[in-house]
Structure formats: C-alpha cells, structure tokens
N, C-alpha and C positions, 0 to 999 in steps of 0.2 A: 338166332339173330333177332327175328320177330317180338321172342318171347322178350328178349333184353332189350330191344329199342321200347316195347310195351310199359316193362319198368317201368325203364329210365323218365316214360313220359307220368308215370305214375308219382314217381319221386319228385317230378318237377311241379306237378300238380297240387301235390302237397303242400313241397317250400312256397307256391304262390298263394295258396289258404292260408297259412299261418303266416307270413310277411304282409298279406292283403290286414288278417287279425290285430298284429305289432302296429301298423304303422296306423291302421282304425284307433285303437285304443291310445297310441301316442298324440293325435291328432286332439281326440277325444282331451284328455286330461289339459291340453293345450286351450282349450275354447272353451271348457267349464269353467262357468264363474257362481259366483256364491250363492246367487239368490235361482239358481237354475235347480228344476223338478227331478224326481228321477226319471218321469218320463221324457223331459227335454234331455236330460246326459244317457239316456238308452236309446231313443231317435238320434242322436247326434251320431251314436258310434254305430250303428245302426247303417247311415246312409254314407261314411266312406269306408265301409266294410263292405255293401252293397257294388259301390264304386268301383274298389277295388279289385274284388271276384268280376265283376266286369271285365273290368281292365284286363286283368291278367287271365281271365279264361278260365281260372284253377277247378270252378264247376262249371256246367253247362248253365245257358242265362235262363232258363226255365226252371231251373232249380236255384237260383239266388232268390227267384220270384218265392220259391215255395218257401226257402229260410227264410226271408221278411215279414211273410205271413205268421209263420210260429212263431219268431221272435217275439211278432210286434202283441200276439195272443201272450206269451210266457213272460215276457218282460213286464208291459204295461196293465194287464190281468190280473197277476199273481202281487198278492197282500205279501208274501214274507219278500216279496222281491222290490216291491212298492208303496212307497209309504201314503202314496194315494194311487191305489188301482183304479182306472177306468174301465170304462165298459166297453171292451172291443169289439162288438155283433160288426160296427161298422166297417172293419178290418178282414174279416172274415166272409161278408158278405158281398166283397167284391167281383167275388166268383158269377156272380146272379146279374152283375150291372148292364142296363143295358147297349155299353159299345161291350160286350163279352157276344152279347146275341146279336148285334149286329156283324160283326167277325164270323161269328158264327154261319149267318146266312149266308156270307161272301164264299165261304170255306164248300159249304154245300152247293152252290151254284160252280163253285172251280174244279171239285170232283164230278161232279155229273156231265161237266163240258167234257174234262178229259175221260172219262168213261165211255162216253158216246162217240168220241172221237172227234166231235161237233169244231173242237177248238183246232185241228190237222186240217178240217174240209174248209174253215174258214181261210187258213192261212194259205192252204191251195187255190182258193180263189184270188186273194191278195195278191199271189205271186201272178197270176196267169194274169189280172187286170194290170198290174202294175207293167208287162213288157218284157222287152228284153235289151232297153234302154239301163245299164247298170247304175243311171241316176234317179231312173224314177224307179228303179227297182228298191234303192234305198230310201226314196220318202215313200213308197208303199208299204214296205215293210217295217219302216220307223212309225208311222201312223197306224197302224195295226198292231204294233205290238204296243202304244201307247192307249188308244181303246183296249185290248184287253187287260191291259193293267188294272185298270181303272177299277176292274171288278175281283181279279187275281191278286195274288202275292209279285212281289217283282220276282223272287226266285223261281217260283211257278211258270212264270210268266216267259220270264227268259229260256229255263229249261226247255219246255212247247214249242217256242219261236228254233229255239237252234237246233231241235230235233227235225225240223221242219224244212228248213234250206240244207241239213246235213251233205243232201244228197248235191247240192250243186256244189258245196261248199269241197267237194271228193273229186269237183271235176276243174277245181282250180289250181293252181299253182300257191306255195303257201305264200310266197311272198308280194301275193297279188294283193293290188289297190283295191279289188273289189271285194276280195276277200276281211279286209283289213276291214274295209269302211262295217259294212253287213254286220261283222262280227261286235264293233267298239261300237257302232249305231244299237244294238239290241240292252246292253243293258244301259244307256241313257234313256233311250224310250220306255222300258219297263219302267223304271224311275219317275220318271217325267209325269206317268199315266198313273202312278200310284197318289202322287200328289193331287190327284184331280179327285178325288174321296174320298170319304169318309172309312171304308172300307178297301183302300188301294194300298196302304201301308198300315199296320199297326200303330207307329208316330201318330196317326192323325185319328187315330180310335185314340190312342191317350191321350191329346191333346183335347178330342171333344168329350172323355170325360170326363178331366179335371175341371172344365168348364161346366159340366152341369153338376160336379161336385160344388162349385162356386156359386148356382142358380141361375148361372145363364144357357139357355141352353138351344144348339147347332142344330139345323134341319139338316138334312142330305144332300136336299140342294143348293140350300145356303151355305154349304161347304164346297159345291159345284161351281158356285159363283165365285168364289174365289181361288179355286185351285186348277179350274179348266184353263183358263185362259192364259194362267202362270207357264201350266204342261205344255200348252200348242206353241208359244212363245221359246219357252226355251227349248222346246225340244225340233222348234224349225230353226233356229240358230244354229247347235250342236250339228244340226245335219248337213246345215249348209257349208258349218264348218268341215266336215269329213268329206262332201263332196270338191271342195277345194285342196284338200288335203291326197286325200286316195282318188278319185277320182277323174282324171285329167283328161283319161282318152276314155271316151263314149262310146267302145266298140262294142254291138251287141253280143251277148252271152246266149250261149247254146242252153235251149228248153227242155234235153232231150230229156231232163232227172224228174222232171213233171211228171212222166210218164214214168219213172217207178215210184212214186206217188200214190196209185191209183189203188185205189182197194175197193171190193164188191160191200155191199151193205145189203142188209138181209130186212127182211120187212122189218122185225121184232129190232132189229136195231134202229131203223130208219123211223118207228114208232115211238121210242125213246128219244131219239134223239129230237121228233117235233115235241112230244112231251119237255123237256128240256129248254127250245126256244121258245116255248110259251111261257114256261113259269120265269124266264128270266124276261118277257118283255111285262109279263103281269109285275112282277117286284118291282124292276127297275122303274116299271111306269107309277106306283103306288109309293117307292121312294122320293120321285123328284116333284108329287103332287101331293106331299103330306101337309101342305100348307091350306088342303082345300078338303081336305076329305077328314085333317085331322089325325090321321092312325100315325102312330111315332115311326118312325124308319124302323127301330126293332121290333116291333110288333109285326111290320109287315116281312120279317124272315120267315115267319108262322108258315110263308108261301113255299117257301122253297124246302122247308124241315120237314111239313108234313107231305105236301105232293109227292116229293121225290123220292120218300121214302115208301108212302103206300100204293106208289104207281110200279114198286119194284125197281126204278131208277136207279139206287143207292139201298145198296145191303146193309148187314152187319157189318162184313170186314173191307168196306168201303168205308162207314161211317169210321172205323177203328184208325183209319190210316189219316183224317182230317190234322189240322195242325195243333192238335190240343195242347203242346210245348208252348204254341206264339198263346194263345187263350191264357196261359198263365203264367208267360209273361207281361200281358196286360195287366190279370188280375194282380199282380205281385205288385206293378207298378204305382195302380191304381191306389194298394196298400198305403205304400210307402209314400205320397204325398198326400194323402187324409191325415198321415200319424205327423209329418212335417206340420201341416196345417193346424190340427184339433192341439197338438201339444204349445203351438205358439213359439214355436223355432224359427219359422218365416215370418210374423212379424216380427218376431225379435232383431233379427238381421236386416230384416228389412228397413224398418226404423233407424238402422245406421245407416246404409246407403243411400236412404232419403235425405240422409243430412248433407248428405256431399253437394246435394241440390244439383244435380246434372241435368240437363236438359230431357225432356222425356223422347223425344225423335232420337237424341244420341243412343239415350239406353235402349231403344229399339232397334239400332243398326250394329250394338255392340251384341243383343242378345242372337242377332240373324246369322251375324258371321261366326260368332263363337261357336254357335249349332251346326254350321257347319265344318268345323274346325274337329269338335268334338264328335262329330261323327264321321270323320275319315278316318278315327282310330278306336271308334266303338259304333254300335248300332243305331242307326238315326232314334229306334225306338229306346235305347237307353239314355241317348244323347237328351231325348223330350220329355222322358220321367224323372229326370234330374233337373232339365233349366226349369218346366213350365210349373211347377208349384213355385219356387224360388222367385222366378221373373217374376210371376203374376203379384204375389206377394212384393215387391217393391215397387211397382204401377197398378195399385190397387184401380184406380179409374180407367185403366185399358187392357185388364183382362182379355179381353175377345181379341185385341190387336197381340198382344205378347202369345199366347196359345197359337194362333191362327201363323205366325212369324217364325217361332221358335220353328213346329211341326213342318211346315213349307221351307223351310232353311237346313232343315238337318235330313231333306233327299238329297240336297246339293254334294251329299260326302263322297266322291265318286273318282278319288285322286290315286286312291291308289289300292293296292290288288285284296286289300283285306277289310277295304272299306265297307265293302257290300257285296253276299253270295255271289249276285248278277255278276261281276268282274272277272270274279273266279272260275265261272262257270265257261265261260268264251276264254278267257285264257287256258284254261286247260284241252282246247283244241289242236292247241299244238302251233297254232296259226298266227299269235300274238307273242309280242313281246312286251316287258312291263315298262319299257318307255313307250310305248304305242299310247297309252293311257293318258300320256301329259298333255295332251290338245285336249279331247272333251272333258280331262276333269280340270285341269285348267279354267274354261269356258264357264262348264257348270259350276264350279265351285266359287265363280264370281259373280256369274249372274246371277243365278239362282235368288240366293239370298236378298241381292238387291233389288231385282224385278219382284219380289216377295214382299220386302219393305214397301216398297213405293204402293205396287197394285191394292195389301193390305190397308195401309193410311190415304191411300185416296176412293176406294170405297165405304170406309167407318165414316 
C-alpha cells in the first residue's frame, strides 16, 4: 500500500512539472511581442514555470532555486541558444552574496543553541517566571518565542517552543482553553519575531538583497527599526486576542511537568554552552552597532563560523544538518530577480503600469495585501522573490518602502494549515482543529500588512 500510495505521489508530481511546463510556455507565447530578446522570452517562461513548481510543489522549492540557476547559465550563456549571450558570473554568483552569509551565521547561532540545550534552559526559565497564571503564562511564552525568532527560523522556532511545554500540554485536557491558546499563540509569535530581522525569515534576507542588488543597502538594525515594533504590536494583539478567546477562567495550572524538565549538565556542557552565549551577545552586539564600527552584518557571522567551530561547539555532522535547502532557496531567488532586472522585463512592465498613473500609497497597500494573500498559499519567501523585483521596478522612487512592505506583509500569511510549517507543526498535536486557526489568522492577516504599510511610510 506504501509502495503504491509512493507512486501515485510520484505520478502526481510529474503531471504537476509538466502542466506547471504547458501552461509556462502558453503564457510565454501569450506576452511575447516582437521586439522582445531571447533573453526576455527565456526569463518570461522562466519565472511562471518557477511559479508554477512553486505552486504546485511538483519539486521541492530548493530545487526550483537550483533549475533557475542552470536555466538562467544554459539559456542566457549559451550562443546556439542566444542570439546575444550575456555574461551570467552574475547569476551564479549568488551563492557567495552577502544575505547567503548572513543566513548563514543565524543557522550557526540556531544549531549551537539547540546543541547546548541553551534554547530548553531558556524556555524553562520563561515558563517558571511567567507563573501559573495561564494568562501571563501565554504572554510569557508569546514573548519568548517572538525573541527567539528573531534569530531562529520560525519552524525552528516553533519545533523548541512546543517541544518545551509538551510536558504540560500531557497534562491537559485536549479541548482545553489553555491548551488551544499556547498552542495557536506559538506559531504567531514565531512569525511575529521573524519579521523583527534581517535573519528571522528568509523573506526578509531577499527582500534585503534585492535592495542591495539595487544599491541601496539595509543595516541590521535599520531592519530592527522597522520590524521590531511591527512584531511587539502585532503579536500583543494576536495574544490578547486568544486570551479573550481561550482564556476566560484564570485558574492556575499545576507546575508539577517543570520538574520533569529538569536535566544535569556536566561542566563540558555547561562550558559550551557559555561559549555559545558569548558569541551570540558578541554578534548580536557587532550586528545592531554596524553603523559605528563599520563591519557589514555578514562580515560579522565570521563570529559565530569560526568560534563555534574551533571551540568544538559545532562538528562536521552538526554543520551537515544546517539549512543549506533555505541557502538556495535564497540563492535561486536572488537569481531569478537579477535575470527579471539585467534582461529589462521589469521595466518593460513596469512602464505599463506607470501609465495607469495610480496613486503611489494605493500601489503600496495593493502590494502589502497581495503578499499576504500570496503567501497563505505559497511561502512568504517565494511570495517576496516574486513581488519585490516587480514592485520595485514599478516605484522606482520607493524601492526601500516596496521591499521593506512586500517582506513585512508576506509573514502575515498565517490563515491557514499549509500556509506556514509553524501551523502544521501545533496542529499535528492532535489538540487543534483547522477552524481554531480563523481568529489569529484572521487578525494577522489584516493587520499585519496594514500596521506594515502605515509604520513603513511614516518612518521613510
């Protein structure tokens, strides 16, 4: 039965690569016009082939990333393929850019927490300070898991977090309020806390480097400034809404699963693991001071790639296990809006849409909602390598606001169970139902975007 449901998924995989193919190449012949390059009609088919294997899932998104990259070398390179080959180094060289090493350092700072355990002992404390009030127990735990986002993946993030309360969450009832709230609170807060950096969600690593593909280019903290105060905002709404929601009777909850919590630590761990909070308060602090000292945020990963590796922190098959999948879905991404760019397909388009003359506030609240739209049925990160070359290119004067908009609007996608790991991950407890989800994605999927709009144009 295995073997044949394996197929069957095989077969489906297929028809959705070659229907993603058909309906690229129909599109394609659709929107070529006469005076277009072959590199403009091989980026065209190019990016709703991309699209489409998106959409449909038919490969995994870390290998669409890889097909773009050959393409864009085999199509745009190659003289019997093109009757003007460019020079792809650019395309290929994405792999090296620096939000790839900024990702990077995040990825080694998220292994060596969970390694050390460092990210369990924090959340036990979380838990013990927050009470046994189950209302501040969930803005303890919503506030903690939105700090460690910050620096983790959201699915990282969540995974930790719910590994963490397991033990209370055994001692509930399923169709408990507290249980509900806890659980639909953990991945808003992941979310929430990813928007707050540069290195909290991949989105926002490609939205800052399409922007320094453009020549403008995002500090750490200057992404801080705009994404922290977005994350606390919306993520003390979401809670207050579940505290209304699940929360009604404030009878305290039994501490006793603290106590199987509890593990010894041995010096040689307990050695690592201050090893560990030192290089993450030396980074973090040499991140949000790059504006005084100069050294670029990637530059300053050097701290935690080489420390943690030559202090014995992170082995080989630590390093092996990092997220090098998301790495090139960046990279892939990155591709695929340099070839939109250098080929002249985004002003090309662009140039029409400037004719319609819409308002430029409009085009910015149409680009916030759409991102969120388009990522409750793909990945905030595919949702931001698709608008934020496009957008930018048709507000050529507010680059920084479109990138900064799109990226910040497409964590809002949180509606529903396939929008984001995080969702999945707490529903698969067993404890949630997939109507449970329509209050905070609801919520987030309105604010979000909006409090995004407004916070971004009244700081530019």
């Amino acid at each position: 039965m295995e073997e044949k449901g394996a197929n069957g998924n095989k077969h489906k995989s297929v028809y959705h690569f070659l229907l993603s193919f058909a309906v690229a190449l129909g599109i394609t012949l659709l929107l070529k016009e006469p005076n277009f390059t072959d590199s403009q009609v091989y980026v065209i088919f190019l990016l709703f082939f991309a699209i489409g294997l998106w959409i449909t899932e038919a490969v995994p998104a870390f290998a669409v990333s890889l097909l773009i990259i050959s393409y864009l070398v085999f199509a745009l390179g190659n003289k019997h393929f093109n009757s003007a080959p460019e020079n792809i180094e650019d395309y290929v060289q994405t792999f090296s850019d620096s939000i790839i090493w900024l990702l990077l350092g995040g990825f080694f700072l998220a292994k060596a927490m969970a390694k050390t355990k460092l990210d369990e002992a924090l959340f036990r404390f979380t838990l013990k300070v927050a009470g046994t009030n189950p209302r501040h127990l969930l803005i303890g735990l919503m506030t903690a898991t939105m700090l460690a986002s910050m620096l983790l993946s959201n699915t990282a993030t969540t995974t930790m977090v719910l590994a963490a309360i397991m033990p209370l969450l055994k001692t509930l009832d399923k169709n408990s309020g507290v249980a509900k709230a806890l659980l639909l609170g953990i991945p808003v807060a992941a979310t929430t806390g990813g928007m707050a950096t540069i290195v909290g969600t991949p989105a926002n690593a490609i939205a800052a480097g399409a922007l320094h593909n453009a020549g403008i280019t995002i500090e750490f903290i200057d992404w801080m400034i705009y994404g922290v105060p977005l994350a606390i905002v919306v993520n003390a709404v979401c809670c207050f809404a579940l505290i209304k929601a699940h929360l009604k009777d404030s009878t305290p909850i039994s501490t006793a699963f603290l106590d199987d919590m509890k593990t010894d630590v041995s010096k040689e761990a307990a050695l690592q693991r201050n090893i560990v909070i030192a290089v993450i308060i030396v980074t973090i602090g040499l991140w949000v001071t790059s504006s005084l000292h100069g050294i670029k945020a990637s530059s300053v990963c050097a701290v935690p790639l080489v420390v943690l590796t030559l202090t014995g922190v992170l082995i080989g098959k630590d390093i092996q296990t990092l997220g090098w999948d998301t790495l090139l879905l960046v990279a892939g991404g990155l591709s695929l809006g340099l070839a939109l760019d250098h080929t002249g397909i985004l002003k090309h388009y662009a140039e029409i849409l400037i004719t319609l003359q819409l308002d430029s506030i409009l085009l910015l609240c149409i680009f916030g909602f759409l991102a969120m739209v388009l990522a409750n049925v793909m990945t905030n990160s595919t949702a931001t390598t698709l608008m934020v070359p496009i957008c930018m290119a048709i507000l050529p004067d507010q680059k920084l606001e479109v990138a900064l908009i799109i990226a910040l609007s497409s964590s809002s996608g949180l509606r529903l169970l396939a929008s984001s790991p995080s969702n999945a991950i707490v529903f698969n407890t067993g404890y949630l139902e997939q109507k449970d989800f329509r209050l905070t994605g609801l919520i987030y999927g309105l604010l979000g975007p909006l409090i995004a709009i407004l916070w971004v144009l009244l700081m530019s």
